[in-house]
C-alpha positions, 0 to 999 in steps of 0.5 A: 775859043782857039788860041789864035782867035782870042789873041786876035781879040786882044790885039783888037782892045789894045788898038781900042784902048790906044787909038780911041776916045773911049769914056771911061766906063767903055775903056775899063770895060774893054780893060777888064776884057782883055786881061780875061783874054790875056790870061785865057792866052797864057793858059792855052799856052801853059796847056800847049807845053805840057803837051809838046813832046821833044825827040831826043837822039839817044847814042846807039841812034834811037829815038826817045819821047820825052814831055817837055815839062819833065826835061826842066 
């Protein structure tokens, strides 16, 4: 699942949880789903760092790629 269509799905239970009378089995259901969508969001984003690539200006006008992850 994209990125994008599991923090939609998040963002659903969390309307659920908030806005609804749900009985408690449904409700702890629901919970236990979106803490498997929210750390499937953060491991795409972990993913997503380690592959963005940052342009730095070098003094003589060049350009070099460097990971992100190794600048920190």
């Amino acid at each position: 699942m994209r990125f994008e269509e599991t923090l939609k799905s998040l963002e659903e239970i969390i309307l659920e949880l908030e806005g609804e009378e749900l009985p408690l089995e449904e409700a702890l259901a629901r919970y236990e789903e979106g803490v498997r969508l929210l750390r499937n969001c953060q491991h795409l984003l972990a993913e997503a760092e380690k592959k963005i690539e940052v342009l730095k200006s070098e003094e003589d006008g060049s350009l070099t790629v460097f990971s992100l992850s190794e600048d920190t």
